[in-house]
N, C-alpha and C positions, 0 to 999 in steps of 0.2 A: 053766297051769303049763308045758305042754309049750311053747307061745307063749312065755312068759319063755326058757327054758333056749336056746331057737333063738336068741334074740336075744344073752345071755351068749356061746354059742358063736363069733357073728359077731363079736363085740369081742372076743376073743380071737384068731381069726386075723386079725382088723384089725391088733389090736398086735404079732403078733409079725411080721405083712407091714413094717409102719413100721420097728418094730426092725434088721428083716433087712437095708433100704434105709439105716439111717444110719449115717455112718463111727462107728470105734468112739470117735473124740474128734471129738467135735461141733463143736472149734476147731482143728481142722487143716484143712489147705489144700494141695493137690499142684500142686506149682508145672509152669508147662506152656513154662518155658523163657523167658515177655514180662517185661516190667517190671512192677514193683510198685508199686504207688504208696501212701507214705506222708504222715500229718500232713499230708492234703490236696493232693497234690501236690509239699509241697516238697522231701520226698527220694522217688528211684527207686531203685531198684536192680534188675537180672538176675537169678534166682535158677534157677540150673540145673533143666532137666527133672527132674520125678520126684523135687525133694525134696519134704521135708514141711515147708512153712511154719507159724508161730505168730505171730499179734502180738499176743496179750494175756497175756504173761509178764510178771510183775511186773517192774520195775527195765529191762526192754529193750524197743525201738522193733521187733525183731523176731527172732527166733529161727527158723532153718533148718537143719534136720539131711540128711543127705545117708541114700541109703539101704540096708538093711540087710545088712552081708556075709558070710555064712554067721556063721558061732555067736559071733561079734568083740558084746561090750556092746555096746562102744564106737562111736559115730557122730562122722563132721566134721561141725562144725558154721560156721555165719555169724552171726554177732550183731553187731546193731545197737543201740546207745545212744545216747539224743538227749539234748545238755545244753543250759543257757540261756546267753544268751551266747555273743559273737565269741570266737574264738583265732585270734591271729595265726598262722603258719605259717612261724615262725624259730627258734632256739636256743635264745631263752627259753622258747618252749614246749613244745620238746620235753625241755626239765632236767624240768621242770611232771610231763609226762604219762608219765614214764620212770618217779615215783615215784606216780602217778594210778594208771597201768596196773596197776602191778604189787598197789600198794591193793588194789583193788577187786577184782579175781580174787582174792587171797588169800583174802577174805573170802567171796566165795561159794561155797568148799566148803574143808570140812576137810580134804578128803584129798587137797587138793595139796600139793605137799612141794619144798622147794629151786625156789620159783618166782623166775626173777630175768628181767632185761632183756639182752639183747644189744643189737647193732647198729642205731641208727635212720637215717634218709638221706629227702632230697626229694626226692620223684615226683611223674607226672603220671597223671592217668586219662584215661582213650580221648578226654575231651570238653576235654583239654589244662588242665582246673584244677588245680593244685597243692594236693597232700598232703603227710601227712607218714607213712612208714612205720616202724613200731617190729619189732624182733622179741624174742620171747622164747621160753620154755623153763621146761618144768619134769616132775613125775614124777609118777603117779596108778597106784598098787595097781601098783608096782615096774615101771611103764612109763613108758617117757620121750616127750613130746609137744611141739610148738613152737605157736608159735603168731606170725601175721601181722598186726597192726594198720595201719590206714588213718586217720587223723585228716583231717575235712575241715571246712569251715566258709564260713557266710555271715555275713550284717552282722546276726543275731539268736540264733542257735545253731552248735552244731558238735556232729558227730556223729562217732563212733568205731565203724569196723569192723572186727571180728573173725575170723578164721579159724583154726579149732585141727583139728588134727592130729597122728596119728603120726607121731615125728621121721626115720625114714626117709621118708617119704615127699618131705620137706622137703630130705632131704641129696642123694635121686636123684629127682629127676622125670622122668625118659626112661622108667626103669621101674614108673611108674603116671600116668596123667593125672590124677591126683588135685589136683596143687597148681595143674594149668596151670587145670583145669577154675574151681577157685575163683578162682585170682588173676582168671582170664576175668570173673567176676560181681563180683569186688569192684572192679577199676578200671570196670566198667560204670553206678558210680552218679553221681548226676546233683542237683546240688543247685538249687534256686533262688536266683538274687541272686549278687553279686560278692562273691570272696575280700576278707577285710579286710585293708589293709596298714596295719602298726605305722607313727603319724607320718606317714600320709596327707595330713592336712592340711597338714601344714607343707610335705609335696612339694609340695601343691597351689599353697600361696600363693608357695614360691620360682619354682615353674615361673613363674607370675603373675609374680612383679615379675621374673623374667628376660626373660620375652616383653617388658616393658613398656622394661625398661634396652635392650634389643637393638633396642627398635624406635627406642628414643631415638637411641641412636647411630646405627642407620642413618639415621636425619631429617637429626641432624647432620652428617654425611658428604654426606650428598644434598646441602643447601645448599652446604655450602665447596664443594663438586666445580662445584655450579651457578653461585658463585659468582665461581671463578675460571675458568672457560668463561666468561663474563659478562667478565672484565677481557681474558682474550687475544681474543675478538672485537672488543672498544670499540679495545685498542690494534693489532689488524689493521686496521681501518678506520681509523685515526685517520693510521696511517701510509701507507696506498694512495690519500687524501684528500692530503696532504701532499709527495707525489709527484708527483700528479698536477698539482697546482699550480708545484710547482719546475718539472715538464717542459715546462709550457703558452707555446705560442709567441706574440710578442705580437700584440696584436689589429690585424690588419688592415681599414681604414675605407678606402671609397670612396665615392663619389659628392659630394655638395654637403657634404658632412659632412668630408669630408678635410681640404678648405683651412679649414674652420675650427680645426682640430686641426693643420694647417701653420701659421696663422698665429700661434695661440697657442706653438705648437714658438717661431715667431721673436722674438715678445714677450716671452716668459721670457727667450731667449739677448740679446736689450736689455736688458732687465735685470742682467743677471747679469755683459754688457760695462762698463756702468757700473756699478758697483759693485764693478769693477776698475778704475775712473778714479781716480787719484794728487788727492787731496785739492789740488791746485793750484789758481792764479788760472785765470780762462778765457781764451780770446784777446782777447775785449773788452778786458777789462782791464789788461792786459798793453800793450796798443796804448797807451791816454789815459794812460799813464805817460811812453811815449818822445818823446808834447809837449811840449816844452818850454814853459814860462811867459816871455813877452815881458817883454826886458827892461826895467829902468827907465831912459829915454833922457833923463830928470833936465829936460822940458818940464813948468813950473812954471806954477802957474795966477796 
């Protein structure tokens, strides 16, 4: 019996050693300042030292509260939501998520009040991908709070980041580093895969057949230019050829080869004296004309 009761007693301060050692919410997490790695890797984000991480809250990819300042309920928070599906990162998406945003917070608590949208604008995060930033605003138990949104996106999902806050904090940031601290971790997130652009494709095929038009004409261009380099060489040599021969003096012949090239000089110019001869009688016959024929001296036979 007394062997029982030692043993009960040791499981008792066993449990309440365990107890002592475990946080009081078994799913939190103190962030120690590194990146976070979510849904395997394909989103990160920074999550300020010393907050208190969550990622298994229903409806969000991850829930970070900042930590707790004297008797204020109220905590900043980060939240992350992962949806399916590309969004482009232009005008139409942001008409889209102007009336998304504001959805969906209405809905997850009743005691917001006059939740609306202000100003949205494209930005960049530290790793130069493009976002899109919303702000808005609204009021909880007669206090007023803004809030930051980050819209980012690859070619499978886009995710939407959150930052709420009290709205002074928001109007002056010199006087708390509250909003620098967060913006610091929200542009710190890190997506995998390339932003999608709207009509990609058809950039892609016009880039295509411009490259293809541009290299035609350059082809084109190349030939005529080579081709008329081609005529002003033929007709520069055609006329230094043609010069050359006009200037060329004539050929001088010596030796046994000359008198034949003499002789033939005097046989053309016999030639060419006759065939200046006056189609006349010749002297032969000119002469057996001035015979006279013996007369008839009438000796009869």
């Amino acid at each position: 019996m007394d062997k029982q009761k030692i043993i009960y007693v040791l499981y008792l301060l066993a449990t309440m050693f365990i107890h002592s050692r475990s946080p009081a919410n078994p799913n939190e997490v103190i962030a120690t300042g590194g990146q976070i790695k979510l849904r395997d890797g394909e989103f990160k984000i920074a999550i300020p030292k010393g907050w208190s991480v969550y990622t298994n809250i229903p409806g969000q990819t991850l829930l970070a509260q900042g930590p707790k300042q004297g008797d204020v309920g109220f905590r900043r928070a980060i939240q992350v939501m992962t949806f399916g599906g590309p969004r482009y990162l232009d005008e139409v998406t942001a008409t889209e998520f102007n009336e998304l945003i504001a959805r969906k917070f209405e809905a997850a608590s009743t005691s917001m009040t006059n939740y609306q949208m202000n100003n949205h604008m494209r930005v960049e995060l530290a790793d130069r991908r493009p976002a899109l930033l919303f702000y808005s605003e609204f009021e909880q138990d007669q206090k007023k709070y803004m809030q930051a949104h980050l819209l980012v996106s690859n070619l499978e999902r886009h995710f939407l980041m959150s930052y709420t806050d009290a709205a002074e904090h928001f109007a002056n940031d010199a006087r708390t580093p509250n909003l620098n601290e967060a913006w610091q971790s929200l542009i710190s997130a890190e997506v995998e895969g390339p932003t999608p652009v709207r009509y990609r494709i058809f950039f892609q095929v016009g880039g295509m057949v411009g490259l293809l038009l541009v290299s035609m004409l350059g082809l084109g261009l190349y030939r005529k230019l080579s081709h008329r380099k081609y005529e002003q060489e033929l007709k520069s040599e055609f006329s230094e050829d043609l010069s050359t021969v006009q200037n060329k003096p004539p050929k001088q012949v010596s030796g046994p080869s000359a008198s034949l090239y003499e002789d033939q000089d005097e046989i053309e110019s016999l030639h060419d004296s006759h065939d200046r001869v006056p189609l006349d009688e010749s002297d032969e016959a000119q002469a057996l004309k001035k015979v006279k024929k013996p007369k008839d001296d009438g000796i009869a036979g």
